[in-house]
N, C-alpha and C positions, 0 to 999 in steps of 0.2 A: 655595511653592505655596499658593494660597488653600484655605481647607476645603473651600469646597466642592468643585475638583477634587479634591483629595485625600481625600474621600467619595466621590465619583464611580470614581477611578481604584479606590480599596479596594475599592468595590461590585463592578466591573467582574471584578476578581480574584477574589472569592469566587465571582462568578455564572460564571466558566471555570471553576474545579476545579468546584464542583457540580459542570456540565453533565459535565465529564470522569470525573468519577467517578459519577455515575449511567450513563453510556450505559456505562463501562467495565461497573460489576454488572450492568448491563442485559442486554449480551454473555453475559456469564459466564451468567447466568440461560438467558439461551434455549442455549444450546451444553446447558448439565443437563439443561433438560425434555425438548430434543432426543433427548439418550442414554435419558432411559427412560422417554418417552412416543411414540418417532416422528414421523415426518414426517406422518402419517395424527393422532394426537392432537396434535401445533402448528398440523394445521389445524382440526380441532374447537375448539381453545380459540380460536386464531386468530377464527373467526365469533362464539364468544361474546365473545371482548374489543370486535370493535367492536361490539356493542351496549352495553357496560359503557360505551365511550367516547364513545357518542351519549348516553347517560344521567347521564353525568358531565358533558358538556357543557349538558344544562339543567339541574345541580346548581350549577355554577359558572362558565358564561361572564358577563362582567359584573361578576361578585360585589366581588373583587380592585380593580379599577379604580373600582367605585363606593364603595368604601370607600374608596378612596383618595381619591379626592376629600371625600368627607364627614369625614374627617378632616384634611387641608388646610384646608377650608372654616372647620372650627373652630378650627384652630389660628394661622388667622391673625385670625379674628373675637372668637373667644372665650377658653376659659383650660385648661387640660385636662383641669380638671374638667369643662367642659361636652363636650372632645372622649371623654373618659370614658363620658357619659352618652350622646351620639351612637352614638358606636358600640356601644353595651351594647343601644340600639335595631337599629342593625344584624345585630347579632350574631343577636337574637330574630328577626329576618326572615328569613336564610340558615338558621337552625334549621328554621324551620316550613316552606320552601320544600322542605328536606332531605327532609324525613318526610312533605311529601304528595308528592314523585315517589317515595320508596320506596315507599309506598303504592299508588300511580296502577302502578309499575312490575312489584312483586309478582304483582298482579292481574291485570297483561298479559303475564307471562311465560310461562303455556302457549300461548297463541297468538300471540306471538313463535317459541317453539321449534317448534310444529308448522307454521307457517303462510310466518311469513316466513324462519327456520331453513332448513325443511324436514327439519329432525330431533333428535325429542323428546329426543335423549341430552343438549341443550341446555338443558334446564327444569331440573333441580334448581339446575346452577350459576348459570344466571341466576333465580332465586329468592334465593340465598344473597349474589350483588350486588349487590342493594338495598338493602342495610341497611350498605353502606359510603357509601349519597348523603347522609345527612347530615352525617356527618363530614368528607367532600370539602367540599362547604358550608361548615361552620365552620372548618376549617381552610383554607377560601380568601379567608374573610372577615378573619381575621387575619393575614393572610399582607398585603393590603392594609394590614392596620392600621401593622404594621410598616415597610412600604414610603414609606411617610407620613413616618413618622420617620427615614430612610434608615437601617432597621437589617437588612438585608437578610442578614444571618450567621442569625438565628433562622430564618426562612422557607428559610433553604438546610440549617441542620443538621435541622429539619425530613423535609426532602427526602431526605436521607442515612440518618437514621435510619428513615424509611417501607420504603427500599430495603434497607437490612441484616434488617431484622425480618420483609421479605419470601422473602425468599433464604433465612434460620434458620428459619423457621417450615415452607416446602415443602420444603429436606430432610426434617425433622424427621417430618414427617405424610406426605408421599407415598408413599412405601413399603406404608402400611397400609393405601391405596386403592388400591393397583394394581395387585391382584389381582381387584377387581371391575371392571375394564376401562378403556377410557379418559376415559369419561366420569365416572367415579369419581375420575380422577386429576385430572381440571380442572377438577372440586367442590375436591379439596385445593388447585390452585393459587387459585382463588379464594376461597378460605376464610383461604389468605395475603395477598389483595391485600385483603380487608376487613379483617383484625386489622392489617393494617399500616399503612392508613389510619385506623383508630382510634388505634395508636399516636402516629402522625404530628398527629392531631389534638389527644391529650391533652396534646404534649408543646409545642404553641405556643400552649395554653391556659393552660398552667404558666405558660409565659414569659409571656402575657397578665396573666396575675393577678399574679405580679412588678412588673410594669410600672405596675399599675391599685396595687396597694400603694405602690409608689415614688410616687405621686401623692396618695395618698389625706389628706393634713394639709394639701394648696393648696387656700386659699381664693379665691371667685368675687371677682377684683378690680373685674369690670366687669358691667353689664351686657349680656347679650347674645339675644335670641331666636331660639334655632336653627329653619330652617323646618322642616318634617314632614320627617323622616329616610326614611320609605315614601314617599314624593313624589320626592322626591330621590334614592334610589337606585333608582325603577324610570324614572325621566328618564337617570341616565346608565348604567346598567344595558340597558335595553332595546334603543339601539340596536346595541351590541357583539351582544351575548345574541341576537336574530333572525339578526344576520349570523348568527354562529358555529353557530345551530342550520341554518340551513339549508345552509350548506355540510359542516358534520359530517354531518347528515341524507343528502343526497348522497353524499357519501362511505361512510358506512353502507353505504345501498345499494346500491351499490357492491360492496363487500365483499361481500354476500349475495348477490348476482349474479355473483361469480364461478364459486366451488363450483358452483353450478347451472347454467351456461352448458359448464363442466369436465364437470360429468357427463356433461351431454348428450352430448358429445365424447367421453367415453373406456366411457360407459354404465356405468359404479362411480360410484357417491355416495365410499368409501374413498381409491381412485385420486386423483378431484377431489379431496378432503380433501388427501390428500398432498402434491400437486402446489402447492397453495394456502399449506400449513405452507411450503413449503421456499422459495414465493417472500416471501410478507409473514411468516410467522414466524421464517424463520433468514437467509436472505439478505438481504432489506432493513436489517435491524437493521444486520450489515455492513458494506454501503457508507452508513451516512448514519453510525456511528461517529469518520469525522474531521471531522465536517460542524459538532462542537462547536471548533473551531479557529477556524471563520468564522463561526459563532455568538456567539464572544468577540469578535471583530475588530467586526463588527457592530455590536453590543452598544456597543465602546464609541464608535464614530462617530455611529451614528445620533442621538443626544440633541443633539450637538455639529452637527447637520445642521439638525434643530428649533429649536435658539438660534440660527442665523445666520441662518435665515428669519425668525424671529420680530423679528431686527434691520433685517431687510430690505440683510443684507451676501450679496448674489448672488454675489459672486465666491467668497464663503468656502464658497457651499452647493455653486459648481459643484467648485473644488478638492476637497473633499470625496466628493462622488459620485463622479469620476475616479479617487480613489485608492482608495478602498471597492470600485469596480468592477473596478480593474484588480487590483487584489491578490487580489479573490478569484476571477476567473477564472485568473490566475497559479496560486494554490497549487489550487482545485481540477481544472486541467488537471493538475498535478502528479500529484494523488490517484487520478486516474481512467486516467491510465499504470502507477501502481502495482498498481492493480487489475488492469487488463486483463493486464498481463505475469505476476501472481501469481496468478490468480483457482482456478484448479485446488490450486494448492499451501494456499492460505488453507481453502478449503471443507475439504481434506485437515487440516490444524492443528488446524481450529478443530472442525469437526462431525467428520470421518471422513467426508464425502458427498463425492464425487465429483462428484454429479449436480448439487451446490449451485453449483459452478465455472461452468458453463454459465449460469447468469441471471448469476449474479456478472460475469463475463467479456462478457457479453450488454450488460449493463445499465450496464458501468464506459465505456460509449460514450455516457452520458448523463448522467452526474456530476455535470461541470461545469456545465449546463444545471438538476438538480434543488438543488446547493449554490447557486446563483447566485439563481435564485430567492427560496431563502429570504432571502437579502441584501438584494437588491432590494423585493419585499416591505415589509421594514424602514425602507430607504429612503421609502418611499412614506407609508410611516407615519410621518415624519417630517417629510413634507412634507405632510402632512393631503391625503392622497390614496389611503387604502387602500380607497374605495371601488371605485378603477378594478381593483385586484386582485380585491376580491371577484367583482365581474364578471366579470375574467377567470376567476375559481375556479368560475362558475356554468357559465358556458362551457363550460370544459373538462369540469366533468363530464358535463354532459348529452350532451356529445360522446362521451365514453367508454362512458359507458352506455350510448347507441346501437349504439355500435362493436362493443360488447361480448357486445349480447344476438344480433346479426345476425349476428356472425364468428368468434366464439369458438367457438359450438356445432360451427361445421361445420369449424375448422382449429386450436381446442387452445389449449395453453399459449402455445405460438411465438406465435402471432398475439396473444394480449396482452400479451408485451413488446414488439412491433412499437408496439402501441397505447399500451402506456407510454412508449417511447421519442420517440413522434410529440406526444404530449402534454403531456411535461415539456419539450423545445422548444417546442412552441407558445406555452406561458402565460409559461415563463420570456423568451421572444423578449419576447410582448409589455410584460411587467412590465418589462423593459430599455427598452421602445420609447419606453412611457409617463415612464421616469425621465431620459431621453435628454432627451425634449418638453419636458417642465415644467421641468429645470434648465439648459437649451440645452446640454446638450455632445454633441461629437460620438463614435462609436465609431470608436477606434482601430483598424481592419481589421488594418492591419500589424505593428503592437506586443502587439496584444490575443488574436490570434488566427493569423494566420501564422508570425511567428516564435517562438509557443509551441506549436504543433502539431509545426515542423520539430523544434524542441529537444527535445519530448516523445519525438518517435520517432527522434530519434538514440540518447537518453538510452536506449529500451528497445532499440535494436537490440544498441549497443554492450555491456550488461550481457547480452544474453540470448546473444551468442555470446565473450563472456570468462569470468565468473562461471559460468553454467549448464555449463560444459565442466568445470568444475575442481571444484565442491562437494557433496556428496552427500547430504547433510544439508539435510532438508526448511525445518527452522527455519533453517538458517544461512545458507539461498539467498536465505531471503524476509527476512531481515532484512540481510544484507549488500547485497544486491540491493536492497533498498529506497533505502539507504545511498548505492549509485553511481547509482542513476538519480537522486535529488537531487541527488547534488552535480555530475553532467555537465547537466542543468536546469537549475539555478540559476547556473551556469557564463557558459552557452553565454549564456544573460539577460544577462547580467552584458558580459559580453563583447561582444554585442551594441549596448549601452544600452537594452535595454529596462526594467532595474531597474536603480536606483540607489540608494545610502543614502537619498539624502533621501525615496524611495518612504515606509519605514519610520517618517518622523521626525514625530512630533504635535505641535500649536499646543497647547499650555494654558494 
């Protein structure tokens, strides 16, 4: 196998355990805060995160990517020493960006919390998230660095260790805030999400200066004039950085329109809060947990979609989409029967809610539609075409938002899964429509969709009147049960010819 696939395939492998083991603690996180903050404080934090993650998005969209480039740039021009000193300029501009949105953000955070909030119990924690934007910053600017070099284990153990220090730190301190209410309790959780991005930052800093020492005795063998390193990363920096703010932006509000569309509806601000926790706080987290499976799968197609375009070999980009597409509508039909069949018993496992079963169960009717998406997406970005996404992301929200502010008030929670469910069809439809166009293949109606519907609900019929009559044990139902509806799935596929080994097998 040449290096470079066997770089490739390595990378590809560390970047699935990551993903798997961050959304695993991810899980495990919200199920705690859940127990001893409630569904009422995961919706209060809930509103403060996504403003944390509009504010991290103009800390670091862009950053990653323009560094990567500006170190490429040198390392094929110049010597490493000069990519040394590039990025050591880089480094200083992700710094100083850091510390005037902490700044800029500080100073806006009582009229975030009163205004766009609509409640002040929001200002201290978002005060206390500021002073994690710069370190986001630099550790996203190294994070590129590395990427450069295809050393992509630093930037993942990174990641691993931000999440364990996160998780140690909010046992550790929650307890002594939450006696002052809830809003005291989501000062501690965000008091772990800043020391833990500090950590996360010092420890790919270390690895940095390792790196920058391992280099430090090579001499300049050539001459070389790097162009203005701030020239050059706000050239490839900006256009990602606009997308990404303005559809986060959206999104944002979004979020803060819900709670207040909720209120209106149930006349509690509490209520709202509650209802909001248990759908984006504890149940979301949920169903997009296996969604790191086709995240992997993704991951490792899509590059491999990019070089056969860029060879101008069409037939390798359509095989490729065909099989990216069909497998992952495959397994996440799979996933979204597991749900629908388990969705009471899981909310029951995992929180003790009851009430969480009901979105869960709601929402696992649109699965395959929001996993597919993100596939797709991917694809598109491979095919130097994630403009036509962003569009559709522009789209969709403004439609939601509409949706949102007109229907929600006078008919509740129900009516925005309605609007979630209509929404993540629309965009993922058209995100498929678009990758269908540009690589000419056609959708398979009958393989893709037919005869994985029929297998899907044989697969839940037959477990939920064999198994469910015989086993009494919550955990043993959901994980046996899980067990036969794959293997009567994958079966019946098989049997069929809808999958075949060679579905499975990669060109390298």
């Amino acid at each position: 196998m040449p290096l470079k696939k066997h770089t490739f395939l390595k990378n590809a492998v560390i970047m699935t355990f990551t993903s798997f083991i961050l959304r695993g603690l991810g899980v495990f996180l919200r199920v705690y805060l859940s127990n001893k903050i409630g569904a009422e404080g995961m919706g209060l934090y809930q509103i403060i995160l996504s403003v944390y993650i509009l504010a991290s998005t103009f800390a670091t969209a862009g950053v990653s990517t323009a560094a990567i480039q500006i170190v490429n740039d040198e390392m094929t021009k110049g010597t490493k020493q000069t990519v040394l000193k590039a990025f050591k300029k880089a480094l200083i501009i992700c710094i100083s960006w850091g510390i005037l949105l902490s700044f800029l953000m500080y100073n806006l955070s009582e009229f975030i919390g009163k205004y766009w909030l609509n409640d002040v119990r929001t200002i201290p924690a978002l005060k206390i998230a500021v002073f994690a934007l710069p370190f986001m910053a630099t550790t996203s600017c190294i994070k590129g660095y590395f990427t450069a070099y295809r050393r992509i284990s630093i930037p993942s153990e990174a990641q691993i260790l931000e999440q364990i220090v996160r998780i140690v730190l909010i046992f550790l301190i929650i307890d002594y805030f939450l006696p002052y209410g809830i809003n005291a309790a989501c000062v501690a959780i965000i008091i772990g999400d800043v020391i833990s991005e500090m950590s996360s930052c010092i420890y790919s800093y270390i690895a940095y200066l390792k790196e920058k020492k391992r280099h430090g005795n090579e001499y300049l063998l050539r001459t070389y004039k790097s162009p203005s390193v701030l020239n050059k990363f706000i050239k490839v920096a900006s256009p990602i950085a606009l997308n990404k703010y303005l559809n986060t932006a959206l999104r944002t509000f979004e979020n803060i329109l819900i709670p207040d569309s909720l209120t209106k509806y149930n006349s509690s601000h509490e209520k709202a809060l509650e209802q909001f926790g248990l759908l984006k706080g504890m149940a979301m987290p949920v169903l997009f947990f296996p969604s790191s499976l086709l995240t992997a799968f993704s991951t490792l197609l899509i590059p491999e979609i990019a070089e056969a375009k860029s060879l101008g070999n069409e037939n390798a980009v359509k095989e490729i989409t065909i099989k990216t597409l069909k497998i992952s509508i495959l397994i996440s039909i799979l996933i979204a029967g597991i749900f629908y069949l388990f969705a009471y018993e899981l909310s029951e496992l995992i929180y003790k809610n009851i009430e969480i079963g009901t979105i869960i169960k709601t929402l696992s009717l649109v699965v395959p539609f929001m996993y597919l998406e993100t596939v797709v997406m991917g694809i598109l970005q491979g095919l130097n075409q994630q403009i036509y996404s962003l569009k559709y992301n522009i789209f969709d929200s403004i439609i939601r938002i509409t949706l949102i502010y007109l229907l929600v008030p006078q008919n509740g929670l129900n009516m925005f899964l309605i609007i979630m469910i209509l929404s993540n069809m629309t965009t993922s439809s058209l995100n498929v429509y678009r990758s269908l166009k540009v690589t000419n293949v056609k959708f398979d109606i009958k393989n893709w969709a037919i005869i994985p519907l029929f297998s899907i609900f044989l697969a839940i019929t037959i477990t939920s009147f064999t198994i469910g009559k015989y086993i009494s044990s919550t955990l043993l139902y959901v994980v046996s049960g899980s067990i036969l509806i794959s293997i009567i799935y994958l079966t019946t596929l098989f049997l069929l010819n809808v999958i075949t080994i060679k579905d499975f097998k990669l060109k390298y």
